[in-house]
N, C-alpha and C positions, 0 to 999 in steps of 0.2 A: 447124605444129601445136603444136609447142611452146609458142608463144606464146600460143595460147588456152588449150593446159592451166594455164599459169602463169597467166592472167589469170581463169581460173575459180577456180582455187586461192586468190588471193589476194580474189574475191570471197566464198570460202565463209568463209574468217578473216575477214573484214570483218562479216560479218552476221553470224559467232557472236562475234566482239568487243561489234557494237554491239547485238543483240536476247539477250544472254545465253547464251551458247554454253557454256563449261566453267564459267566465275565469275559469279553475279548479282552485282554490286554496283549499291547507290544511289548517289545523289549522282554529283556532279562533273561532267563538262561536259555538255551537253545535257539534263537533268532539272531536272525542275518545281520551282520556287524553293518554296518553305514560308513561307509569310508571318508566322506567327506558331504558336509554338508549344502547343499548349492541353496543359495538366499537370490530368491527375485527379486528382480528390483521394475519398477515401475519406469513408466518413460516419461515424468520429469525427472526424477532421480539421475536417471542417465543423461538428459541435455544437461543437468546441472554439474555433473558432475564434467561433460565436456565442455562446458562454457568456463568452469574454473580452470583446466587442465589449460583452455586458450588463453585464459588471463594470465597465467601465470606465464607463459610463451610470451606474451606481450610486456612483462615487465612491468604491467602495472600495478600503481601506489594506493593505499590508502588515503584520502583526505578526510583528515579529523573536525570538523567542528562547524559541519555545515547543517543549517537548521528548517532551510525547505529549498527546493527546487522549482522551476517553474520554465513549463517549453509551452511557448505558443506556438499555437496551431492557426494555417490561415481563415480558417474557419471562425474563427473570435473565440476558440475554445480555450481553455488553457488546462494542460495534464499537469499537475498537485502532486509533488512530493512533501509528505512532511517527516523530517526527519529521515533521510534517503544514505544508504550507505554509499560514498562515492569515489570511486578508484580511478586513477587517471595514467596514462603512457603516454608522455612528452613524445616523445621518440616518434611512436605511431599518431599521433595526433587525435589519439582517442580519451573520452570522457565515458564512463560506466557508471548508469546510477541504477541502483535498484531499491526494494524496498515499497511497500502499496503507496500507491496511485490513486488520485481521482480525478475526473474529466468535466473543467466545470465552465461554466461560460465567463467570460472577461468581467462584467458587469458584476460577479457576485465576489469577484477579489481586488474588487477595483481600488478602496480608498487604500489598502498597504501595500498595491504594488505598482502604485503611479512611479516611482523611480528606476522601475524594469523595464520599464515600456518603452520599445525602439521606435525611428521616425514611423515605422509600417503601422506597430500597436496604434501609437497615437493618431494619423488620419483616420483608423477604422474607428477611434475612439471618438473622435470628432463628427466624422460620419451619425456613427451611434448616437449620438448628442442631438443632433439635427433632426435625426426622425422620430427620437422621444421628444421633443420642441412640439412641432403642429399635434401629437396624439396627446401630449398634456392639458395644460391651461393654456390661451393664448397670452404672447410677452405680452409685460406691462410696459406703457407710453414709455420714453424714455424723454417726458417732460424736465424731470430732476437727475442730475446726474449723480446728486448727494443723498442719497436717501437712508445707505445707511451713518450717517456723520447724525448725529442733534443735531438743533439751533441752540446757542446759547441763552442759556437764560440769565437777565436783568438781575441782578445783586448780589451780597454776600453767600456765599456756599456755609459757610459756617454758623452763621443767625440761622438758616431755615435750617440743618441738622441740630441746632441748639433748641429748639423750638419744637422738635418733637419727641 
């Protein structure tokens, strides 16, 4: 009797080894070979991957060494590239920029990109000028037209810096 307890024994480890008993494992001997592996891909992966396959159709270039970007909007907004990778198709008349973006208002990139600014920016600039005017201080007289010039002052420049 022995013998059949052991040879039961050894069949119940047997079928929990091979049908999954304490461990599932895949693979290794006896399991279905995999023929080929299929990898999903996500759908930006895939617009990007057709947005390059069109660039590359279009012949477009890299341009090296440009350090921001800037499209105004007729809204006074302006979309921020800093740092934008930028490929261009003569041929097709196309400009491709990418790379992050921000959406910011005219007034907050104003003093370094007054030399961007076309006839359109500048009346909305002017506009803009005019309605920060009445909501600030009221203008000052424009009794002196010199205000900021000095008046000269009476005698030697070099006795009163010698003098103190």
């Amino acid at each position: 009797m022995a013998e059949v307890d052991a040879m039961a024994e050894a069949r119940a480890k047997m079928i929990a080894k091979r049908f999954g008993g304490a461990n599932t494992s895949t693979g290794g001997k006896g399991s279905v070979r995999r023929k080929k592996k299929v990898a999903s891909r996500s759908a930006a992966a895939q617009s990007d991957a057709k947005l390059s396959t069109t660039l590359k159709k279009l012949g477009a270039t890299n341009i090296p060494g440009i350090e921001e970007v800037n499209l105004f909007k007729e809204d006074g907004k302006v979309i921020h590239f800093v740092n934008p990778k930028v490929q261009a198709s003569i041929a097709a008349n196309t400009y491709i920029i990418s790379g992050p973006s921000e959406t910011k208002p005219l007034q907050e990139l104003l003093p370094s990109i007054v030399s961007q600014l076309g006839m359109d920016n500048l009346s909305q600039l002017q506009s803009m000028a005019a309605q920060a005017a009445p909501a600030g201080a009221a203008p000052a007289a424009d009794d002196d037209d010199d205000d900021d010039v000095p008046d000269l002052v009476e005698g030697n420049f070099e006795e009163v810096s010698e003098q103190s």
